[in-house]
KOLGU-590627 format. One record per residue (C-alpha): z, x negated, y negated; residue in one letter. Coordinates in nm, 3 decimals. Example, Ala and Ser with C-alpha at 12.3 -4.5 7.8 and 13.67 -1.06 7.14 Angstrom:
        c3        c1        c2   vexvex
     0.780    -1.230     0.450        A
     0.714    -1.367     0.106        S
END
This chain:
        c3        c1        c2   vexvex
     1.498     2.603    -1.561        X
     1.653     2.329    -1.362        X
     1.657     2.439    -0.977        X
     2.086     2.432    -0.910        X
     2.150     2.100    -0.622        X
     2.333     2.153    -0.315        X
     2.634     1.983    -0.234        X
     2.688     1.768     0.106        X
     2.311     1.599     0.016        X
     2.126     1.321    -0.003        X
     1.835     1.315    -0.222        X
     1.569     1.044    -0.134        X
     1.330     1.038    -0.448        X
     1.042     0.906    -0.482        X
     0.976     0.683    -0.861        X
     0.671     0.528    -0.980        X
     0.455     0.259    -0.861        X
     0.375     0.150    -1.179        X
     0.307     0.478    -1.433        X
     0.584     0.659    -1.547        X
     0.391     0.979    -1.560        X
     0.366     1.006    -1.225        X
     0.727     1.156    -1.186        X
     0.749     1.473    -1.071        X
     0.979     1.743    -1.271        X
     1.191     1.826    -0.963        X
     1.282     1.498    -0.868        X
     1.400     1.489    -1.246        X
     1.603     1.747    -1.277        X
     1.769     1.641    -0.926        X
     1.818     1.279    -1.135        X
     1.988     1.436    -1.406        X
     2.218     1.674    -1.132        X
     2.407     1.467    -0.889        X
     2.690     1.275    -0.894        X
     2.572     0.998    -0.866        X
     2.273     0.754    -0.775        X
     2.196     0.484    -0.556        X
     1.941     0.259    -0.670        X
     1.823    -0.107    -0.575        X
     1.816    -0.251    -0.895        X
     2.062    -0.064    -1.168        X
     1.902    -0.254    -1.461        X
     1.531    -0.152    -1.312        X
     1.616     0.189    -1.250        X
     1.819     0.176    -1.618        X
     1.461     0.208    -1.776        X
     1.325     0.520    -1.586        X
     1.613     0.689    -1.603        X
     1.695     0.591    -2.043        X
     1.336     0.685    -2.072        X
     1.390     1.045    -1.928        X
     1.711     1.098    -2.124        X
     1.918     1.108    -1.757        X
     2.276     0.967    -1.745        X
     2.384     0.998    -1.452        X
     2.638     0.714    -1.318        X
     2.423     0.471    -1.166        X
     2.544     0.245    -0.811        X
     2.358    -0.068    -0.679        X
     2.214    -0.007    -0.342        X
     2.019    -0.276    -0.228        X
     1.926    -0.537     0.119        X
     2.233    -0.713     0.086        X
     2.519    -0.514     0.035        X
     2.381    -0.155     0.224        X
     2.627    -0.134     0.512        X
     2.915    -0.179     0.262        X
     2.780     0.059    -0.017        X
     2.728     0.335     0.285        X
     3.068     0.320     0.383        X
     3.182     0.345     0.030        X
     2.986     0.677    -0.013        X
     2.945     0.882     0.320        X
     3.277     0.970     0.266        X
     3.192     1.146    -0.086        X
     2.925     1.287     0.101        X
     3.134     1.481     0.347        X
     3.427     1.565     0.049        X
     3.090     1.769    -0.098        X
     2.919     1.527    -0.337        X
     2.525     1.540    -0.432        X
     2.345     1.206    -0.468        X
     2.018     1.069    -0.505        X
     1.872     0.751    -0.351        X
     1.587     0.517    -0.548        X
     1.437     0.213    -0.501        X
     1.275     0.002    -0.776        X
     0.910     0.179    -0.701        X
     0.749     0.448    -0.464        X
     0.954     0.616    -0.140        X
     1.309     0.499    -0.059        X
     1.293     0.378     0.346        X
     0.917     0.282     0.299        X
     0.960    -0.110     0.309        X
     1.235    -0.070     0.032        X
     1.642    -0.025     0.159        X
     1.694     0.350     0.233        X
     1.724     0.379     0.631        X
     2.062     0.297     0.682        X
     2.238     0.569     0.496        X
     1.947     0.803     0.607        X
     2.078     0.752     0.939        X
     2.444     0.773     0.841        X
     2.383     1.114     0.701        X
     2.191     1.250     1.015        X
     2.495     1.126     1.221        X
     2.740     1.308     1.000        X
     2.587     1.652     0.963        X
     2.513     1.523     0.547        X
     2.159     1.684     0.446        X
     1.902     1.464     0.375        X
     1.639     1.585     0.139        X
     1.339     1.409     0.054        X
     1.154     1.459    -0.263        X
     0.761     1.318    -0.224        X
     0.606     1.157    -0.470        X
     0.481     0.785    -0.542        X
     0.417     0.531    -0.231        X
     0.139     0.275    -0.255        X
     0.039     0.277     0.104        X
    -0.131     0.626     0.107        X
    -0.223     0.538    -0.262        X
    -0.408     0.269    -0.124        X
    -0.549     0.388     0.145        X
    -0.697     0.695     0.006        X
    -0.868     0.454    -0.243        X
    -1.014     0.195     0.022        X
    -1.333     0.445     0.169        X
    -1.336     0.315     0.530        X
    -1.436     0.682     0.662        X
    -1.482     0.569     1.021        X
    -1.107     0.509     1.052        X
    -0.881     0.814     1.028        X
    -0.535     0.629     1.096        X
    -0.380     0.304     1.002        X
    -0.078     0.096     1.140        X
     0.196     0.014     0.839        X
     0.344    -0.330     0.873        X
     0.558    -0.304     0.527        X
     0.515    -0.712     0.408        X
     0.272    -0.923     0.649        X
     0.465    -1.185     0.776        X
     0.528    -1.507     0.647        X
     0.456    -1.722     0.889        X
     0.095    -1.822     0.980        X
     0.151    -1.823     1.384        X
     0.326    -1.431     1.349        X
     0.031    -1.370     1.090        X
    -0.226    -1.446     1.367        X
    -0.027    -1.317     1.645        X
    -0.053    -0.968     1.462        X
    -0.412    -1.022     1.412        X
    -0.515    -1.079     1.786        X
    -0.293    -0.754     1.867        X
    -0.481    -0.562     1.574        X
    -0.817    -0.696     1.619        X
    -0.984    -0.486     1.840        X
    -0.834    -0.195     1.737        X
    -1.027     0.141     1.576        X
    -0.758     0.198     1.317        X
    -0.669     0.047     0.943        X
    -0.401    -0.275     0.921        X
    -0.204    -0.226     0.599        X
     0.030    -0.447     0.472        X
     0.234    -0.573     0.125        X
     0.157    -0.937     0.015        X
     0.273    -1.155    -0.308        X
    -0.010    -1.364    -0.482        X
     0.162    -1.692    -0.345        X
     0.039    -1.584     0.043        X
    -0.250    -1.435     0.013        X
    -0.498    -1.707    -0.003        X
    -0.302    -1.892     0.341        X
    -0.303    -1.460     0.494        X
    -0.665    -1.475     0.426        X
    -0.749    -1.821     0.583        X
    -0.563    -1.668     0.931        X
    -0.742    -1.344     0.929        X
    -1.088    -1.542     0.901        X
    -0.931    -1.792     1.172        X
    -0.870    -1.485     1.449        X
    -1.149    -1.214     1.339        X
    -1.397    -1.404     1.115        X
    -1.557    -1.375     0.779        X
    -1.711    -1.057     0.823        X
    -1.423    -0.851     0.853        X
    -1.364    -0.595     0.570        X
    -1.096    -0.528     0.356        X
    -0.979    -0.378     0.018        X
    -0.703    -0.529    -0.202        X
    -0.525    -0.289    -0.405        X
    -0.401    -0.487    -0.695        X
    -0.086    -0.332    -0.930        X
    -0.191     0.073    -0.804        X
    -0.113     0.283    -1.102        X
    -0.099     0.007    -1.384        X
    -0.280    -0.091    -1.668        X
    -0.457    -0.384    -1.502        X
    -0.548    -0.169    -1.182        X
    -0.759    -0.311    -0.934        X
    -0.921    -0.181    -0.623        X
    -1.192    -0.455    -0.448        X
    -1.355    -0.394    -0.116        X
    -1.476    -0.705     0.007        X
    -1.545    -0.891     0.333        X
    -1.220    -1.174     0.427        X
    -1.475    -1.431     0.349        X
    -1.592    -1.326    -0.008        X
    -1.250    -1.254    -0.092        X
    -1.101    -1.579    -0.005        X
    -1.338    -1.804    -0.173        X
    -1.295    -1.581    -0.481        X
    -0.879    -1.618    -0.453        X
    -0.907    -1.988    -0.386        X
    -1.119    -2.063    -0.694        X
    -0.929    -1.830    -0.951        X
    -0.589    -1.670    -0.785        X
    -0.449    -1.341    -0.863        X
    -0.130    -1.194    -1.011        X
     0.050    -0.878    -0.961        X
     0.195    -0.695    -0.730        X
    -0.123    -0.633    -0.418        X
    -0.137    -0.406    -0.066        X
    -0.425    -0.493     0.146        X
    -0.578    -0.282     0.380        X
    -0.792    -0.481     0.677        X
    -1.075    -0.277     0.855        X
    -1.052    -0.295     1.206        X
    -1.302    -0.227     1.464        X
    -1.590    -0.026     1.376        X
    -1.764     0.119     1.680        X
    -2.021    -0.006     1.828        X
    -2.331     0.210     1.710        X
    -2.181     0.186     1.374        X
    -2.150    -0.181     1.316        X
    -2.401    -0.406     1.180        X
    -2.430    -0.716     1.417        X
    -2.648    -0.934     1.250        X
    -2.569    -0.976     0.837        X
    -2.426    -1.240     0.691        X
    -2.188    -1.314     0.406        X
    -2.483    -1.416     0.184        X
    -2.670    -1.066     0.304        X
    -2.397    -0.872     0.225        X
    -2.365    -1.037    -0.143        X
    -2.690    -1.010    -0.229        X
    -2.682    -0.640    -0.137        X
    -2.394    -0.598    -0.375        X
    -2.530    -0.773    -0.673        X
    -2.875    -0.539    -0.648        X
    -2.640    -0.254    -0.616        X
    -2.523    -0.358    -0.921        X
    -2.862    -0.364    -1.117        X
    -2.951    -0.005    -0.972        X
    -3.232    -0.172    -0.703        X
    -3.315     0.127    -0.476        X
    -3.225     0.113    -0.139        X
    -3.571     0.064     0.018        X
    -3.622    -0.198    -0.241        X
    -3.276    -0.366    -0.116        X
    -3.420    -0.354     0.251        X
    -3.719    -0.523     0.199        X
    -3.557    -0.773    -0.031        X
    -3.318    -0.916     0.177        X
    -3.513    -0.903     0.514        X
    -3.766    -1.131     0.357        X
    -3.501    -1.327     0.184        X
    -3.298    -1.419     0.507        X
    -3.494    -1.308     0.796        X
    -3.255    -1.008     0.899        X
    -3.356    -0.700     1.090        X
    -3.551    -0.422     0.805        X
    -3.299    -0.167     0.966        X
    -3.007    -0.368     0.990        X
    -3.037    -0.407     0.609        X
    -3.107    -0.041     0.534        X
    -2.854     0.084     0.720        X
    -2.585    -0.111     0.565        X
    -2.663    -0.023     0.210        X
    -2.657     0.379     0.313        X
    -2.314     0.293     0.429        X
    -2.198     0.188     0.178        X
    -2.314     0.374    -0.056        X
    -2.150     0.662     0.090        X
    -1.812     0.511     0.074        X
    -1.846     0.480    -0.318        X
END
């Protein structure tokens, strides 16, 4: 039985990142309750809500035109009107337009009720395994400038917490290229490609790796990419390469033991017995 709305309220619901299943049944039956919804794209937002069997009157709400389409509505608001506020995918206000009637509402004494669900920064980030971090800094999309893109990477670069960021397939290769430039190859990170879709992709990588594999064959789809960021001192391994840490991952692959791995790779390349060992317990318990 659908849970009766409240009137004076704004719903901010969370949609899909990519699956429609991962809906939840109250922020349907809200959908298919208030007067009306606000939604960035009406022709995007069309599909979720034809696929439910909601028809509720739909109103664009996007970048462009949210100062005008809040003083349209607050005043509905007040008069005792429900509505609900979605963007195209994941949590309204999270990098996607949302904020301004969220503070509009606050001002006015209108509720403001948000209903969790989808968001692909957590997604990601509970997918990535860097253990040693528990926080991370949100920058929405990285910026698109290289200077600003290495300015933000000397702030973050010493830092003990996780960088995450949005970034389209056109940038990533030139993002890459300024990480390396300001904290090196070595640098970890995991690119969470189209999170919740049917060509899914989670890769943890070094910089390095990954931007010799984007230059050669580029991606598609929609990515978030988490950088690691300092790993403290008696955790970090100072002394193995790119080529170490590849050949690690391709005996990985073919089941070599770890002890096997060690001795493999010190007498391949020279590096420190323990060095090697250590690494490949690591990381095996982040998989």
């Amino acid at each position: 039985m659908n849970q009766p709305i409240d009137p004076r309220t704004l719903y901010l619901i969370a949609t899909p990142i990519g699956n429609l299943g991962d809906i939840t049944q109250r922020a349907l039956d809200i959908l298919s309750q208030v007067d009306f919804v606000l939604c960035e794209d009406t022709r995007h937002s069309g599909i979720l809500l034809e696929h439910f069997g909601i028809h509720t009157r739909v109103i664009s709400y996007f970048a462009h035109n949210e100062a005008l389409r809040t003083d349209q509505f607050m005043p509905k608001l007040l008069d005792g009107q429900s509505a609900a506020l979605i963007t195209d995918a994941g949590t309204p206000g999270i990098s996607d337009p949302g904020s301004r009637i969220v503070d509009a509402c606050l001002d006015a004494g209108v509720r403001v009720c948000p209903i969790p669900g989808a968001c692909a920064v957590p997604t990601a980030v509970s997918a990535c395994g860097f253990y040693q971090f528990t926080g991370f800094e949100f920058v929405a999309f990285f910026p698109r400038k290289s200077s600003e893109r290495q300015d933000l990477f000397r702030s973050f670069a010493d830092r003990n917490t996780l960088l995450v960021g949005y970034e389209s397939p056109q940038r990533i290769v030139s993002l890459l290229a300024d990480l390396i430039a300001v904290v090196g190859r070595d640098r970890r990170v995991c690119l969470c490609r189209e999170l919740t879709k049917k060509f899914e992709s989670i890769q943890r990588t070094t910089a390095g790796m990954l931007f010799d594999e984007l230059s050669e064959s580029p991606c598609k789809g929609e990515l978030c990419l988490i950088i690691e960021g300092r790993i403290p001192t008696d955790n970090k391994s100072r002394s193995l390469s790119d080529e170490d840490i590849r050949l690690i991952h391709i005996l990985q692959e073919h089941n070599i033991s770890a002890r096997d791995i060690r001795d493999i790779v010190s007498e391949f390349s020279g590096t420190q017995a323990k060095e090697v060992y250590q690494y490949v317990i690591r990381s095996k318990d982040m998989t």
